[in-house]
C-alpha positions as a Markdown table, in Angstrom:
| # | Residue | x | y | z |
|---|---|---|---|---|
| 1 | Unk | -13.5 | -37.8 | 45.3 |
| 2 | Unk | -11.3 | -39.5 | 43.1 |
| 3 | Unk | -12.5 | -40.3 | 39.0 |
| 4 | Unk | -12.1 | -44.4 | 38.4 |
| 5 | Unk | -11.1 | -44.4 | 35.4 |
| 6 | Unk | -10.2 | -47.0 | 32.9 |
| 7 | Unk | -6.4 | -47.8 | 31.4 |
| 8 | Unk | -4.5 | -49.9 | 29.2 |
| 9 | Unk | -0.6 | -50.6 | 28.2 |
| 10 | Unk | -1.3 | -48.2 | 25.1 |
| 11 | Unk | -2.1 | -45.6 | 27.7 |
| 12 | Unk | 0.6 | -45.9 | 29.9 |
| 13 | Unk | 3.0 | -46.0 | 27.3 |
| 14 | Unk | 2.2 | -42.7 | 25.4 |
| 15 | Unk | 2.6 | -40.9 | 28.7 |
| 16 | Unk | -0.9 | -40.4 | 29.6 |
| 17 | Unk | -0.3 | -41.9 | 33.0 |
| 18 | Unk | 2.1 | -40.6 | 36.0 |
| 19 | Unk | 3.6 | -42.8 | 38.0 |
| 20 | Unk | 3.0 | -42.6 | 41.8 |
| 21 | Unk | 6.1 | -41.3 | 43.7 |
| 22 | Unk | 8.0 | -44.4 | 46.1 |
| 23 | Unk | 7.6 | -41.8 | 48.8 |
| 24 | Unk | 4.1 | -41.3 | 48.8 |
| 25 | Unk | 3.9 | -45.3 | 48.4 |
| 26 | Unk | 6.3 | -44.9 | 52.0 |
| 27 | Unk | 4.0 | -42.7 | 53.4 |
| 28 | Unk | 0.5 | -44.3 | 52.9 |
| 29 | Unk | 1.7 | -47.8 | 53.7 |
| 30 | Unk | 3.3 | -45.7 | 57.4 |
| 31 | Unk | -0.2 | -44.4 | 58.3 |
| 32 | Unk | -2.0 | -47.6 | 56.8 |
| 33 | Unk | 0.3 | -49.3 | 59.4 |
| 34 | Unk | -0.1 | -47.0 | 62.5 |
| 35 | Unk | -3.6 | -46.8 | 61.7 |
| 36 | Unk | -4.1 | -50.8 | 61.6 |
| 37 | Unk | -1.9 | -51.7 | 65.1 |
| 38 | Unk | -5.0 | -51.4 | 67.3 |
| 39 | Unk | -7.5 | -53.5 | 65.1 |
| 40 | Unk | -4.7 | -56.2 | 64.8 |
| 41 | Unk | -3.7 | -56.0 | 67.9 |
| 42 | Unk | -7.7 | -56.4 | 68.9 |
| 43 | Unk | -7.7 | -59.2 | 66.6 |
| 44 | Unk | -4.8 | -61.2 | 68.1 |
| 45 | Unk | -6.1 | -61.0 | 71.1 |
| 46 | Unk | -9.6 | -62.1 | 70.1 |
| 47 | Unk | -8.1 | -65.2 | 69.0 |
| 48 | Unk | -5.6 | -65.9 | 71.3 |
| 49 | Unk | -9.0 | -66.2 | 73.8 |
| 50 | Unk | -11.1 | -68.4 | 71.1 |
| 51 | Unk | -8.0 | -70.9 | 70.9 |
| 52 | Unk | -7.5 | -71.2 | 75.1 |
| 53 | Unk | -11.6 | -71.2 | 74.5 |
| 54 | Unk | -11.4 | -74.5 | 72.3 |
| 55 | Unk | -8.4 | -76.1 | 74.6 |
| 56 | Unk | -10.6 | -75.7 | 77.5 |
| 57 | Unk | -13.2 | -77.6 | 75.5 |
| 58 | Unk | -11.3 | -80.0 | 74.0 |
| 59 | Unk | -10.5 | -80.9 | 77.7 |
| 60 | Unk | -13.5 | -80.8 | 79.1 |
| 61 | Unk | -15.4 | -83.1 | 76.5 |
């Protein structure tokens, strides 16, 4: 389990902090991605139905 802890500028500056690599960056943001295309693709779909849902309404009023 990862510590929160708390930082400033002064922190960061006197080297008490590591950057995070741009490839790890890469690499979570890939598997966020992959992980995400089936819950957006759930939720496009779910509201591609509500709006024909609210045209068929609209028509029918």
């Amino acid at each position: 389990m990862n510590k929160r802890i708390k930082f400033s500028f002064s922190s960061v500056n006197s080297g008490k902090m590591t950057a995070i690599k741009a490839e790890d960056i890469a690499a979570s943001s890939q598997r966020i991605k992959e992980e995400m295309k089936p819950v957006v693709r759930r939720y496009k779909r779910n509201e591609t139905a509500s709006v024909k849902d609210a045209r068929r309404l609209v028509l029918n009023a």
